[in-house]
Structures are given as C-alpha cells and as structure tokens.
TORSENU-987364 format. One record per atom (N, C-alpha, C): residue number from 1; residue in three letters; atom name; x, y, z. Coordinates in pm, whole numbers. Example, Ala and Ser with C-alpha at 12.3 -4.5 7.8 and 13.67 -1.06 7.14 Angstrom:
<n=1 | res=Ala | atom=N | xx=1319 | yy=-569 | zz=780> $
<n=1 | res=Ala | atom=CA | xx=1230 | yy=-450 | zz=780> $
<n=1 | res=Ala | atom=C | xx=1320 | yy=-330 | zz=780> $
<n=2 | res=Ser | atom=N | xx=1285 | yy=-225 | zz=708> $
<n=2 | res=Ser | atom=CA | xx=1367 | yy=-106 | zz=714> $
<n=2 | res=Ser | atom=C | xx=1290 | yy=3 | zz=787> $
***
This chain:
<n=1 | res=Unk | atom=N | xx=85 | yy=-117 | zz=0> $
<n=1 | res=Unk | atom=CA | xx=0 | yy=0 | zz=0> $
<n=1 | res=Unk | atom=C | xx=90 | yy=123 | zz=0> $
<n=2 | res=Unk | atom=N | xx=62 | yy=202 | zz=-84> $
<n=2 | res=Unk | atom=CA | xx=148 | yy=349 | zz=-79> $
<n=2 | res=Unk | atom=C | xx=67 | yy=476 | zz=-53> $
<n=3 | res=Unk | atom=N | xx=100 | yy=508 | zz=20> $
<n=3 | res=Unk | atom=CA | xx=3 | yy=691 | zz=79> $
<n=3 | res=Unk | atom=C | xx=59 | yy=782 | zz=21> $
<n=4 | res=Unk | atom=N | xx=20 | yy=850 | zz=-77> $
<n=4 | res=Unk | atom=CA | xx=61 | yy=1028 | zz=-62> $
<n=4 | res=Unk | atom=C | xx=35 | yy=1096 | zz=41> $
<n=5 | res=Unk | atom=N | xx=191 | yy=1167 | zz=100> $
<n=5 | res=Unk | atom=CA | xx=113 | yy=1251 | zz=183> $
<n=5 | res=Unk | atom=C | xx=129 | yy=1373 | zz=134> $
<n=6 | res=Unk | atom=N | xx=68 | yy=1477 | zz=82> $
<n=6 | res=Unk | atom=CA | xx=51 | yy=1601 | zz=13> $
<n=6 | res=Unk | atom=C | xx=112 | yy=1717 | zz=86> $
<n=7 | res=Unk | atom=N | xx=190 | yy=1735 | zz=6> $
<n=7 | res=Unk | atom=CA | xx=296 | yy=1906 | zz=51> $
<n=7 | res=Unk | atom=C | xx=225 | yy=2034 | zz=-19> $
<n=8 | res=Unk | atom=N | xx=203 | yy=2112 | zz=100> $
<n=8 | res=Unk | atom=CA | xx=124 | yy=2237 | zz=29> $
<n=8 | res=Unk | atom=C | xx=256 | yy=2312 | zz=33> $
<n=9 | res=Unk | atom=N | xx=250 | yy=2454 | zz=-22> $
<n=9 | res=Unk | atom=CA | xx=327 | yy=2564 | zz=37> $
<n=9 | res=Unk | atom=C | xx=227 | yy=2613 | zz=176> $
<n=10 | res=Unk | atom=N | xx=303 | yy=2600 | zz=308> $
<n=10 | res=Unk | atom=CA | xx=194 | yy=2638 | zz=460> $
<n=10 | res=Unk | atom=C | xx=189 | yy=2474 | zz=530> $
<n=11 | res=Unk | atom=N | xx=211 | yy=2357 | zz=431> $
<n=11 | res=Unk | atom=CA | xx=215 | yy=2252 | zz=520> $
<n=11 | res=Unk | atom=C | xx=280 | yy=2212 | zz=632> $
<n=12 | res=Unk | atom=N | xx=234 | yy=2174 | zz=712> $
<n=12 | res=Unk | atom=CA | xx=244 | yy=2121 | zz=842> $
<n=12 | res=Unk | atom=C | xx=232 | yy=2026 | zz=885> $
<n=13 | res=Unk | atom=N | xx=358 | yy=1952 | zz=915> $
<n=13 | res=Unk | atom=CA | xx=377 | yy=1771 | zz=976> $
<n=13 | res=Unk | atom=C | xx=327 | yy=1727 | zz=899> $
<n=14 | res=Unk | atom=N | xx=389 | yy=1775 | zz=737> $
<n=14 | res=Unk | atom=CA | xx=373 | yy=1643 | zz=619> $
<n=14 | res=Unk | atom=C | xx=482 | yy=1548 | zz=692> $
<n=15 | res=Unk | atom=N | xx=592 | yy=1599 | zz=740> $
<n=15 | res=Unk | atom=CA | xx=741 | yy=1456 | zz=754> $
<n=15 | res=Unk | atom=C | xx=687 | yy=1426 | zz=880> $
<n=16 | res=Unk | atom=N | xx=636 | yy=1409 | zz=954> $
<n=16 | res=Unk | atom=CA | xx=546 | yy=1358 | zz=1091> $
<n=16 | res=Unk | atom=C | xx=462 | yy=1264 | zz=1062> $
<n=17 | res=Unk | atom=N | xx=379 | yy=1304 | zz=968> $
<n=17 | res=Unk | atom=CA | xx=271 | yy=1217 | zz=887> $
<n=17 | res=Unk | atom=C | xx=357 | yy=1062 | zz=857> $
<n=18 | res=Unk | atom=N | xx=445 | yy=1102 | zz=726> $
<n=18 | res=Unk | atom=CA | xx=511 | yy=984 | zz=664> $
<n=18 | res=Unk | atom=C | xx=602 | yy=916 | zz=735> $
<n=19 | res=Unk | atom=N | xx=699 | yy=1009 | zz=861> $
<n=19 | res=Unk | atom=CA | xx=725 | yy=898 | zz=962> $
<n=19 | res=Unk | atom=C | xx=643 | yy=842 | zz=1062> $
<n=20 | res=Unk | atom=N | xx=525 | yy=861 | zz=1127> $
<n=20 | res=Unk | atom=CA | xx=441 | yy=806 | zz=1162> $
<n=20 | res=Unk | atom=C | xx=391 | yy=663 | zz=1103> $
<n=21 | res=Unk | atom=N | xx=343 | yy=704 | zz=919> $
<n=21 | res=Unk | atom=CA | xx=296 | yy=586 | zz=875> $
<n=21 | res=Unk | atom=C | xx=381 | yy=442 | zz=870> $
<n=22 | res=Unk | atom=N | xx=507 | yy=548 | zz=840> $
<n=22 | res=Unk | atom=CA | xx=590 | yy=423 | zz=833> $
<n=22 | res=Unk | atom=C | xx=671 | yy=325 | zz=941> $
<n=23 | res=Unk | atom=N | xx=609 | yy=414 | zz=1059> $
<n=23 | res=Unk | atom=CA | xx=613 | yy=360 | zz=1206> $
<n=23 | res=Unk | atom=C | xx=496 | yy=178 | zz=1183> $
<n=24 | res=Unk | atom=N | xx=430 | yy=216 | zz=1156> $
<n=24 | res=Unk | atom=CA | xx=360 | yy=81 | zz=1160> $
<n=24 | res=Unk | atom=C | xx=340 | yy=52 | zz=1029> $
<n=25 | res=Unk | atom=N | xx=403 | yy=29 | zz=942> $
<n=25 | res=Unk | atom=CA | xx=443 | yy=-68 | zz=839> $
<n=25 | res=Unk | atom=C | xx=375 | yy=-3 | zz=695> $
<n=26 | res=Unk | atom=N | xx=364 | yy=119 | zz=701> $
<n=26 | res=Unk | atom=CA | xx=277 | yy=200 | zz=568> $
<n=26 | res=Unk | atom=C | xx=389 | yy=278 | zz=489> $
<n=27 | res=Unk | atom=N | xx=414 | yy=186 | zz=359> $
<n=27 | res=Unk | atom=CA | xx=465 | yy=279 | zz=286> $
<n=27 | res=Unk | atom=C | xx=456 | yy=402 | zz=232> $
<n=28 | res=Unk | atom=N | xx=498 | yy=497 | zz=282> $
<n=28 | res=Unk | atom=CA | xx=434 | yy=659 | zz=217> $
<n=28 | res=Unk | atom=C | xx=535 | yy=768 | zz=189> $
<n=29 | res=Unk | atom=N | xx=496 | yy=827 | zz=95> $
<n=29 | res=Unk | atom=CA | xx=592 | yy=965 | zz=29> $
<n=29 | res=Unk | atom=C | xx=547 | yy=1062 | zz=24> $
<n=30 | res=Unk | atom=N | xx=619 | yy=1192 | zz=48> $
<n=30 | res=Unk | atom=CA | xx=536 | yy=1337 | zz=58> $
<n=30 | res=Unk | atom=C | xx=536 | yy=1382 | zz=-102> $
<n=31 | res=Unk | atom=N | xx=414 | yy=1404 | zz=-151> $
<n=31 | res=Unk | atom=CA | xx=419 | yy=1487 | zz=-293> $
<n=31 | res=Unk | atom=C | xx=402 | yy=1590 | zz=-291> $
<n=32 | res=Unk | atom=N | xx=459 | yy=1657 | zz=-384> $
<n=32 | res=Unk | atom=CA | xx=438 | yy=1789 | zz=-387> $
<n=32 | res=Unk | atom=C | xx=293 | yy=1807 | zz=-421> $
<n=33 | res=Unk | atom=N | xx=244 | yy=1915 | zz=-414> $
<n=33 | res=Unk | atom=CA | xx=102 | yy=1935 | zz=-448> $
<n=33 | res=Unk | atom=C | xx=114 | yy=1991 | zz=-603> $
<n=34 | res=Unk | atom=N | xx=184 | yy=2054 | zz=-679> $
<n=34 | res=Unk | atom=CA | xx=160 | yy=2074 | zz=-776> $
<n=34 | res=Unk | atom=C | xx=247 | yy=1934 | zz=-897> $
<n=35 | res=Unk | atom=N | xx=274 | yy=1832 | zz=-827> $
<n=35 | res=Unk | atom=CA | xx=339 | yy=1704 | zz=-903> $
<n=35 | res=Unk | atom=C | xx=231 | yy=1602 | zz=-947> $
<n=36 | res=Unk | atom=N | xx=125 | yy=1647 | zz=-872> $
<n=36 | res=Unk | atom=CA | xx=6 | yy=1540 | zz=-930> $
<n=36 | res=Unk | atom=C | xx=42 | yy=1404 | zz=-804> $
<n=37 | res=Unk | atom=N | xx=-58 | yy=1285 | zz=-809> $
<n=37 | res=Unk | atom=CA | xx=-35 | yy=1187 | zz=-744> $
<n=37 | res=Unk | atom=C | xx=95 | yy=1085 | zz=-788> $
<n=38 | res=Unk | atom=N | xx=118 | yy=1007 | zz=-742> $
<n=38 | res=Unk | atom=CA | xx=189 | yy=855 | zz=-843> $
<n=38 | res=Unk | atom=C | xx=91 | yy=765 | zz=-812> $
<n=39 | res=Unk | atom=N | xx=120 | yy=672 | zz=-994> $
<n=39 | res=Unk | atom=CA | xx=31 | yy=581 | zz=-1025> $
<n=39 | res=Unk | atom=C | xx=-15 | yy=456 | zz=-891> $
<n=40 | res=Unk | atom=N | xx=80 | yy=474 | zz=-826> $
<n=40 | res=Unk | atom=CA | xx=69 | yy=358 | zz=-707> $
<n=40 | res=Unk | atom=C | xx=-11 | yy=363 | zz=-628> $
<n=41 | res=Unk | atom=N | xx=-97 | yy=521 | zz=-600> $
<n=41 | res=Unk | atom=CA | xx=-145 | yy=561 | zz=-466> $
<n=41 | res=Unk | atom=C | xx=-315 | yy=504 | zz=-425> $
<n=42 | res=Unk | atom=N | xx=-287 | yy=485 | zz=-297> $
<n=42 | res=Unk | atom=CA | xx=-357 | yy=359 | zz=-213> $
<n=42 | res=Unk | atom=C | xx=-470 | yy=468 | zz=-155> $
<n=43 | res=Unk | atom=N | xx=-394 | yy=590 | zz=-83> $
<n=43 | res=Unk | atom=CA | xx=-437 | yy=689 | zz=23> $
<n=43 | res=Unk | atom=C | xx=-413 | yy=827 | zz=-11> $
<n=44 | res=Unk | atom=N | xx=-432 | yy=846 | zz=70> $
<n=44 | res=Unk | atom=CA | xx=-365 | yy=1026 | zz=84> $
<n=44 | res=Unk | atom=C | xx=-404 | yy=1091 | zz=202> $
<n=45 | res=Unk | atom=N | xx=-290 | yy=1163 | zz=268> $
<n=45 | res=Unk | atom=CA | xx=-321 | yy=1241 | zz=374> $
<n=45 | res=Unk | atom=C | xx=-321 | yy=1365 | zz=341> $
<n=46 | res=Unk | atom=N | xx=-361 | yy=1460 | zz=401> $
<n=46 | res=Unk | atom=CA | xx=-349 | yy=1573 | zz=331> $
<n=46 | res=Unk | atom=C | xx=-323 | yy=1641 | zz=503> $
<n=47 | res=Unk | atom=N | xx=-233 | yy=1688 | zz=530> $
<n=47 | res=Unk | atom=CA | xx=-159 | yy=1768 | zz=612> $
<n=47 | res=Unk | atom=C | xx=-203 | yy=1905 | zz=673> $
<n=48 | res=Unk | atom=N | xx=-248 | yy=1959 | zz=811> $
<n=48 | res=Unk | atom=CA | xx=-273 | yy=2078 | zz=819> $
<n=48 | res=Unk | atom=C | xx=-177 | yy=2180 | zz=778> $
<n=49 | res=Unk | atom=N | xx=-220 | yy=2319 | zz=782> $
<n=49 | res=Unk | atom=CA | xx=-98 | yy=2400 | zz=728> $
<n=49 | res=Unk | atom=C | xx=-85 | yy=2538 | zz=804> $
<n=50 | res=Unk | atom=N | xx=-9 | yy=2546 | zz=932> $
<n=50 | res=Unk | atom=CA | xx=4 | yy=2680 | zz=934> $
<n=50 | res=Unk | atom=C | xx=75 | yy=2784 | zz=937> $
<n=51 | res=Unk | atom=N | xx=205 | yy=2734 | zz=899> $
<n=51 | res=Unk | atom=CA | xx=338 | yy=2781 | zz=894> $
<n=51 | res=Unk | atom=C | xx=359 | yy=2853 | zz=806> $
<n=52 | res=Unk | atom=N | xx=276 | yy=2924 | zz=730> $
<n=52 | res=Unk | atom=CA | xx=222 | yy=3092 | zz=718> $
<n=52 | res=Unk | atom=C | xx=145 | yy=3149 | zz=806> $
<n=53 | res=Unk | atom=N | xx=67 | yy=3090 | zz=882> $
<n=53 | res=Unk | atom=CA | xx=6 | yy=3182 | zz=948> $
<n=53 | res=Unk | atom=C | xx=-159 | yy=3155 | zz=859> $
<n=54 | res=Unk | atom=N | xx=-218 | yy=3198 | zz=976> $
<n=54 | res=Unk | atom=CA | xx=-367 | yy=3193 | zz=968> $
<n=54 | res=Unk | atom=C | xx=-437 | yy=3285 | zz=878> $
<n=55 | res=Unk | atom=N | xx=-383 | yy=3398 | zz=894> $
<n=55 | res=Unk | atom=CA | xx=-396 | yy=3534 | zz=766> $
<n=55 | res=Unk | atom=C | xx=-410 | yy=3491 | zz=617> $
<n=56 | res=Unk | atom=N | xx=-321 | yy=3376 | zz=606> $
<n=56 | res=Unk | atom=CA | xx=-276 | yy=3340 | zz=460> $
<n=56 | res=Unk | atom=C | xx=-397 | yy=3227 | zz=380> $
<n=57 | res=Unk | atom=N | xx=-490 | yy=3166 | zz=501> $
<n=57 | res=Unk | atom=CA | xx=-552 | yy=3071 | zz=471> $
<n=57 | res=Unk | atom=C | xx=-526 | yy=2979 | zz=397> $
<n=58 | res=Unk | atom=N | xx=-360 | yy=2879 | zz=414> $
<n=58 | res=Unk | atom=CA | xx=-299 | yy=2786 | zz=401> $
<n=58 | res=Unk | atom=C | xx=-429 | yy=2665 | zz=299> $
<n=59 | res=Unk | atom=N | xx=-519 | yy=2646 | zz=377> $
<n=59 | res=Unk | atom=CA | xx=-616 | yy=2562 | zz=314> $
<n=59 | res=Unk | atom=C | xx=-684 | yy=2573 | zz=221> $
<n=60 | res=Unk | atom=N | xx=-740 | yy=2712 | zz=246> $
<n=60 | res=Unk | atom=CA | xx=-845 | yy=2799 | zz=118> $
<n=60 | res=Unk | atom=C | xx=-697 | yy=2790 | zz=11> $
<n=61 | res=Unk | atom=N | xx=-627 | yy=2803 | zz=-23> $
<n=61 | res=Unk | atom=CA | xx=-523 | yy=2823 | zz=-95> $
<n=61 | res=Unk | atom=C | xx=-503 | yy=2679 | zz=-143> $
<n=62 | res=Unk | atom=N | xx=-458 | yy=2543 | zz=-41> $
<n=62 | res=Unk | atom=CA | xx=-505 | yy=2432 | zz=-129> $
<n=62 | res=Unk | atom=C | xx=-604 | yy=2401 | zz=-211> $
<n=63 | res=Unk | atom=N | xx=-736 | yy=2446 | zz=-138> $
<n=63 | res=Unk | atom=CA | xx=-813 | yy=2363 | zz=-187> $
<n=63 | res=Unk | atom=C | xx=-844 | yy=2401 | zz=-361> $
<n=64 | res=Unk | atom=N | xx=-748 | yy=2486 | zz=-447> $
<n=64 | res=Unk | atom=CA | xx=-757 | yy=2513 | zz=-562> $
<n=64 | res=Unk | atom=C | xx=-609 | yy=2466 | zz=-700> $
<n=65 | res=Unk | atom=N | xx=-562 | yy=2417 | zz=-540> $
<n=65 | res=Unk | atom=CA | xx=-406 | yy=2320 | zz=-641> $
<n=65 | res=Unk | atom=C | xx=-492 | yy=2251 | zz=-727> $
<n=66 | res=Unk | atom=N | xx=-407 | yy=2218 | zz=-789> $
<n=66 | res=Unk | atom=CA | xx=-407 | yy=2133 | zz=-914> $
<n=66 | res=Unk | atom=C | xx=-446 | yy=1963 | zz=-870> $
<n=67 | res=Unk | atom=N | xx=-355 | yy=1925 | zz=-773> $
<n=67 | res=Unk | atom=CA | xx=-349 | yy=1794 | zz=-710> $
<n=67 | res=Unk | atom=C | xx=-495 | yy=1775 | zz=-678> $
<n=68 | res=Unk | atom=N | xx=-594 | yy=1867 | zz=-620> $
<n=68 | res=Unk | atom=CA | xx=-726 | yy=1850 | zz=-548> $
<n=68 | res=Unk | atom=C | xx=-793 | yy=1800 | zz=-676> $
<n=69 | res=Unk | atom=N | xx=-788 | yy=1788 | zz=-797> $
<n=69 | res=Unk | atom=CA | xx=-848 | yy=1714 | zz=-900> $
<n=69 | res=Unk | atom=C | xx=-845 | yy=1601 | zz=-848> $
<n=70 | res=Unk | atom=N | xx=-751 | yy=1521 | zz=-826> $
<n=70 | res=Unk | atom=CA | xx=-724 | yy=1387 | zz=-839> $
<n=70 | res=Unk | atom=C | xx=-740 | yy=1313 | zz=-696> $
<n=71 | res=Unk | atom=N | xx=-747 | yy=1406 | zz=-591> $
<n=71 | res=Unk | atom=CA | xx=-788 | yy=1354 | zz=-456> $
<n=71 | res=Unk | atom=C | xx=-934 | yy=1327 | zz=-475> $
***
C-alpha cells in the first residue's frame, strides 16, 4: 500500500505524517502538491498548514491546487 502525503506551500507535519505511517508498516511519500499523485497511490493524507500563518488561509489556498483534481 502506498500513501501520498501532500505538501502544500503552509504545510504542516507532512514529515510527521510519513514517519508516523511508516512507524507501523505503511509505505508513504510526501508529494508535492503541484506534481500530481503517483500511479501507485492507495491513500492520501493531506496535512494541516500553518506555517504561514492563519492570515494566509494555508487551506483555502489548497483547496484550488491542481493535485485536489485527483484527490
């Protein structure tokens, strides 16, 4: 099984996420958000984001990537 875990620009504990999963036996890689998925993908996490700051609305700003097609 392979997880995307999705890198915004503002993401937060995407590398928390994927060492976590892979704490109990889940293969997973952080994608960029504008790279699209890989053909392999099982899951996807999608990462809070606030390392801009709340002002910036980290999320409202995902939710118009390119990647959100394919989630």
């Amino acid at each position: 099984m392979t997880i995307a875990v999705v890198q915004f620009g503002g993401s937060n504990c995407d590398r928390d996420a994927v060492r976590a999963l892979d704490r109990i036996g889940v293969d997973a890689e952080r994608v960029w958000h504008e790279d699209g998925l890989p053909a392999d993908t099982e899951g996807v996490v999608l990462p809070g984001g606030f390392s801009y700051g709340d002002y910036l609305r980290a999320g409202a700003m995902a939710a118009h990537s390119p990647i959100m097609d394919e989630v």
